[in-house]
C-alpha positions as CSV (number, residue, x, y, z in Angstrom):
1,X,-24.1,-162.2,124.5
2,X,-24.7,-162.2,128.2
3,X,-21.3,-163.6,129.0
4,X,-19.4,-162.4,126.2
5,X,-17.0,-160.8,128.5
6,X,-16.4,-163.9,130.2
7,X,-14.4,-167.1,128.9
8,X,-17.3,-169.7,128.9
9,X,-17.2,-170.2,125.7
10,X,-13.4,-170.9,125.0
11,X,-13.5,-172.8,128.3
12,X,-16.3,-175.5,127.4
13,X,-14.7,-175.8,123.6
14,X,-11.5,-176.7,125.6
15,X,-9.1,-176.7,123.3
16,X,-5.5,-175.4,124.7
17,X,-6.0,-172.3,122.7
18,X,-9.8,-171.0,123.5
19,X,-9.5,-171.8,127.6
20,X,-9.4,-168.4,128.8
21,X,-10.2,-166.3,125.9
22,X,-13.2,-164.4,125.9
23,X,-15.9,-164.4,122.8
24,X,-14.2,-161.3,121.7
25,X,-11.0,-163.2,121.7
26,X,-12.3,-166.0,119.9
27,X,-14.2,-164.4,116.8
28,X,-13.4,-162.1,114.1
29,X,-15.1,-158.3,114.2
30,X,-17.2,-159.0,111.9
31,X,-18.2,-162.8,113.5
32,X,-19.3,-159.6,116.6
33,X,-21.0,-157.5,115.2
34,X,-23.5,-160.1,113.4
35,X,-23.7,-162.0,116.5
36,X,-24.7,-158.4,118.3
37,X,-27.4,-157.6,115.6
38,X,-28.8,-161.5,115.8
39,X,-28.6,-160.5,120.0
40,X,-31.0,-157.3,119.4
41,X,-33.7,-159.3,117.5
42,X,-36.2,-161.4,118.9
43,X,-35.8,-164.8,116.9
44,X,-33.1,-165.4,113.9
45,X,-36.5,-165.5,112.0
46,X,-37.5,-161.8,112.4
47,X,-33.9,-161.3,112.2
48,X,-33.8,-162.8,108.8
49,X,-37.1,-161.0,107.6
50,X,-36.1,-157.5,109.0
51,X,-35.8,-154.5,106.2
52,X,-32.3,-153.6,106.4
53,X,-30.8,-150.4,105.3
54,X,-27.2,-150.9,103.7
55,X,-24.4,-149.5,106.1
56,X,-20.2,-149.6,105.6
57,X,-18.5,-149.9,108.7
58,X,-15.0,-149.2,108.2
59,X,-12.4,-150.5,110.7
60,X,-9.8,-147.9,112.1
61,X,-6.6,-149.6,113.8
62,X,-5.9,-148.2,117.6
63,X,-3.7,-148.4,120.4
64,X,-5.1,-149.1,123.5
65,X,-2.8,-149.8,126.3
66,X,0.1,-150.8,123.5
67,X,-2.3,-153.1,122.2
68,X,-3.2,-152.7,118.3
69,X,-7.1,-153.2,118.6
70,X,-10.1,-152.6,116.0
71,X,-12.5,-150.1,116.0
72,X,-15.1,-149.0,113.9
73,X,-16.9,-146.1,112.5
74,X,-19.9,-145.9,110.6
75,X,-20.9,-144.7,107.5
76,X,-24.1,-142.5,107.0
77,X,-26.8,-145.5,105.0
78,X,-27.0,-145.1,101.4
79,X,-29.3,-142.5,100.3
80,X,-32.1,-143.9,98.0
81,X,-31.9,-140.4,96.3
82,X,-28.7,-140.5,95.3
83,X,-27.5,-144.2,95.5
84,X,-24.5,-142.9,97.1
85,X,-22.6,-142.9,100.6
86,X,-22.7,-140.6,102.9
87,X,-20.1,-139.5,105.1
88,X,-17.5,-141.6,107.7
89,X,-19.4,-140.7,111.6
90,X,-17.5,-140.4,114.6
91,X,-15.7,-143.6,116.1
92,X,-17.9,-146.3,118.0
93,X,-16.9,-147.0,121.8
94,X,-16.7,-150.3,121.4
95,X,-13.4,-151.9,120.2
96,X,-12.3,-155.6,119.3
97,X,-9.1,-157.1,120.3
98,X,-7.9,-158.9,117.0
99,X,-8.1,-162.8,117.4
């Protein structure tokens, strides 16, 4: 994740249509954001046995520059009480360019 702003990864696959192309560029959103969780943990084991509480991100479609880009906003966990959603938070600051 160190260099996902960079286009080592498209440049060593090599292919005429990765060389160039960041990581962002080459995955899907939702390819990102598990590859950003699996970044945060310590091994893919602890990753693996980590509790998780179940979350909804919902993707919003933006312009950025007259580019149509993803972004995402996040839903409050479900509540154990009530077994239902809560409500949509504010938008995330990161968005992914659609590959």
């Amino acid at each position: 994740m160190e260099s996902k702003d960079t286009s080592e990864l498209g440049d060593r696959i090599g292919q005429p249509n990765t060389v160039g192309k960041t990581l962002e560029e080459l995955v899907t959103p939702a390819v990102m954001c598990m590859l950003e969780s699996l970044a945060a943990s310590e091994t893919g084991v602890s990753w693996l046995a980590k509790r998780r509480t179940v979350e909804v991100k919902k993707p919003v479609l933006v312009k950025n520059d007259g580019a149509c880009m993803l972004s995402f906003t996040e839903v409050v966990p479900v509540s154990s009480k009530t077994g239902t959603l809560g409500t949509v938070g504010p938008l995330k600051s990161a968005s992914v360019a659609p590959s």
